[in-house]
C-alpha positions as CSV (number, residue, x, y, z in Angstrom):
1,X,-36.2,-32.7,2.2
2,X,-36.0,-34.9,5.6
3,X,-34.1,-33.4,8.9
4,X,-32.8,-36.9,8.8
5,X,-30.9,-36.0,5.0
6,X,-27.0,-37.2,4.8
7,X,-24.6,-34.8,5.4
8,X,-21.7,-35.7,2.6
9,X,-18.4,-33.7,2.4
10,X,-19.4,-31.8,-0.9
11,X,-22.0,-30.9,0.8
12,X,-19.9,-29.3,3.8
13,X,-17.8,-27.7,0.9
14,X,-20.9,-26.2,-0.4
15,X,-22.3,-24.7,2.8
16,X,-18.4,-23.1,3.6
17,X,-18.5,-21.6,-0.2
18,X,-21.6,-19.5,0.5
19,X,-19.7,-17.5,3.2
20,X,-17.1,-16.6,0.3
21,X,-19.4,-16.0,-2.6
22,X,-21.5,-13.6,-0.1
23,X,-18.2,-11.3,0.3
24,X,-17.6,-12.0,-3.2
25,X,-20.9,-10.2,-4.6
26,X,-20.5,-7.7,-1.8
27,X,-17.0,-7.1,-3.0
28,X,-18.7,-5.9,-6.8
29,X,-22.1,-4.6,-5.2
30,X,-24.3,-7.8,-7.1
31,X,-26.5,-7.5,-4.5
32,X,-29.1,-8.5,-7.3
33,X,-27.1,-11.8,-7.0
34,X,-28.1,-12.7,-3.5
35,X,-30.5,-15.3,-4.4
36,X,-27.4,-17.5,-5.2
37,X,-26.2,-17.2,-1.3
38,X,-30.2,-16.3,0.7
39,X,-32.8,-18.6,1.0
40,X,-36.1,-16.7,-0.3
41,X,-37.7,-16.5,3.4
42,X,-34.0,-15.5,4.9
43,X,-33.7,-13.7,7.4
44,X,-30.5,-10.8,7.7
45,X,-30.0,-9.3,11.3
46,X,-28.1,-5.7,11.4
47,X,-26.8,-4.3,14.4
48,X,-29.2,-1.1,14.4
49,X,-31.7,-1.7,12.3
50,X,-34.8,-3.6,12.4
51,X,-34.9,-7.4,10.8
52,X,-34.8,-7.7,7.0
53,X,-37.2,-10.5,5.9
54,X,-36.9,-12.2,2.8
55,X,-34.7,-12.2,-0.3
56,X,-36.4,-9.2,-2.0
57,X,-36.2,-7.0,1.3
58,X,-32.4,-8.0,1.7
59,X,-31.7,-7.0,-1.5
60,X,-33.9,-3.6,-1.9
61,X,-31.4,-2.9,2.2
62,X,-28.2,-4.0,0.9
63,X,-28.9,-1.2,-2.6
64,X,-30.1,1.2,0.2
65,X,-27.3,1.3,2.6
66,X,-24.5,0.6,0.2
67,X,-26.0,3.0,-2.2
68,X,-22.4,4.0,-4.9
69,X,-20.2,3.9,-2.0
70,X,-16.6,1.3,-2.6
71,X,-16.1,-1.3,0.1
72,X,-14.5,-4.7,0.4
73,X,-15.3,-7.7,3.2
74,X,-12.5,-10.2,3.5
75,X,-13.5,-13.6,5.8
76,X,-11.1,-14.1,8.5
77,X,-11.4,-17.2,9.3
78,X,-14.4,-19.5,10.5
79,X,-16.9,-23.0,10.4
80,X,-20.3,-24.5,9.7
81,X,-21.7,-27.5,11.3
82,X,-24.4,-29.1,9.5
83,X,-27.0,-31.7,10.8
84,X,-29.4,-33.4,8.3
85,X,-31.2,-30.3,6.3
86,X,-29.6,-27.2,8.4
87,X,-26.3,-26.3,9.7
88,X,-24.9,-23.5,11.5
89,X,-22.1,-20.9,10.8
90,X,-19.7,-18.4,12.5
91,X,-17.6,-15.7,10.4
92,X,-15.0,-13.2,11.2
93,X,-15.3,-10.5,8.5
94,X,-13.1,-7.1,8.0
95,X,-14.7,-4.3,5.9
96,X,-13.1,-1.7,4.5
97,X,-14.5,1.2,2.6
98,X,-15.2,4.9,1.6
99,X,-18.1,6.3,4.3
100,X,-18.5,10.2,3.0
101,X,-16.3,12.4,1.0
102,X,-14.1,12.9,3.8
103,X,-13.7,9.3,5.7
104,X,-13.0,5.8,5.2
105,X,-13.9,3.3,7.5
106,X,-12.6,0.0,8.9
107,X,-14.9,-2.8,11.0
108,X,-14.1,-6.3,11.9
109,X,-17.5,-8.2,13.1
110,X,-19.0,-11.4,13.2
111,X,-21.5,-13.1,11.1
112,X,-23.7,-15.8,13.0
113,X,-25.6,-17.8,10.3
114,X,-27.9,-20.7,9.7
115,X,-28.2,-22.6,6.9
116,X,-30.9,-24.5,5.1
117,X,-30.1,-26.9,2.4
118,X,-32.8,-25.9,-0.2
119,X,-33.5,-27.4,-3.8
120,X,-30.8,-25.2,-5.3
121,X,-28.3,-26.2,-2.4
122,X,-27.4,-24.3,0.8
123,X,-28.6,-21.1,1.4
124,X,-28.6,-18.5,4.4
125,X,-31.9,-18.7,5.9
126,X,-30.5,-16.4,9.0
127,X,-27.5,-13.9,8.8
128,X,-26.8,-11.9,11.9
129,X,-24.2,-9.4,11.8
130,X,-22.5,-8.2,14.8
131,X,-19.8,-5.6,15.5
132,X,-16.6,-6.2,17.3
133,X,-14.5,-2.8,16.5
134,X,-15.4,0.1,14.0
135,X,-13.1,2.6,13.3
136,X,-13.2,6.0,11.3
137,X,-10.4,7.5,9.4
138,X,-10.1,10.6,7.4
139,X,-9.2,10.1,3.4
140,X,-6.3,8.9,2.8
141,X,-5.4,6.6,-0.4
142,X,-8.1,5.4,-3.1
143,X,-10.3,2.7,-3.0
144,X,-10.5,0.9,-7.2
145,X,-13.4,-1.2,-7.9
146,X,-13.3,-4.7,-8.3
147,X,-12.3,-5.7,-11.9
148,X,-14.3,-8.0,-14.0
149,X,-13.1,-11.6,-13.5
150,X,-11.5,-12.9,-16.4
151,X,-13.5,-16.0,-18.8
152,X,-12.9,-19.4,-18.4
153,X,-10.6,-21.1,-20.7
């Protein structure tokens, strides 16, 4: 595809989705799934850890630190611009979870993207993820996984 591509409103709807369908397969741990939202080549930038390159690394990460453990990231708020072929985005996220038998944990951070429209549409080719407050609290309440989403009608 050109740099010089159109930029149409579907796709500006489609590059704003991928934020939501990332939190949505983190929400029910399909990290398998994250070919649908990462560009093969992607990039994904973790506050402590080293760069994770490529769709089968982020994937084989994401099963590694989120091993059985419940958590949930709900977008607060944010944008993408896109110019010709990429685009860039900015995400407020909130995660809550279980960290250990004893804790839950709370975090709101930031997610710094840029996009690359691909042949099977937008896609993340950089995520970096940045913390803005991280608490820890001791157990309290329970944590349900997501359920299945109902069939189409």
């Amino acid at each position: 595809m050109s740099d010089s591509a159109e930029v149409t409103g579907l796709d500006h709807a489609e590059a704003m989705a991928l934020a939501f369908r990332y939190a949505d397969l983190i929400n029910q741990s399909k990290y398998d799934d994250m070919g649908e939202v990462f560009a093969a080549d992607a990039e994904w930038h973790l506050q402590g850890f080293q760069p994770i390159v490529g769709l089968t690394e982020i994937i084989a990460k994401m099963h590694e630190i989120r091993s059985e453990k419940i958590h949930f990231q709900v977008l607060q708020g944010g944008e993408v611009l896109l110019d010709g072929d990429g685009g860039a985005g900015r995400w407020y996220v909130a995660e809550y979870g279980v960290l250990d038998e004893e804790h839950n944990y709370h975090l709101i951070a930031v997610y710094d993207d840029l996009l690359v429209r691909t042949r099977d549409g937008w896609r993340f080719r950089r995520r970096e993820f940045r913390l803005l407050h991280r608490a820890k609290h001791p157990r309290a309440g329970k944590f349900y996984p997501v359920p299945p989403r109902p069939a189409a009608r």
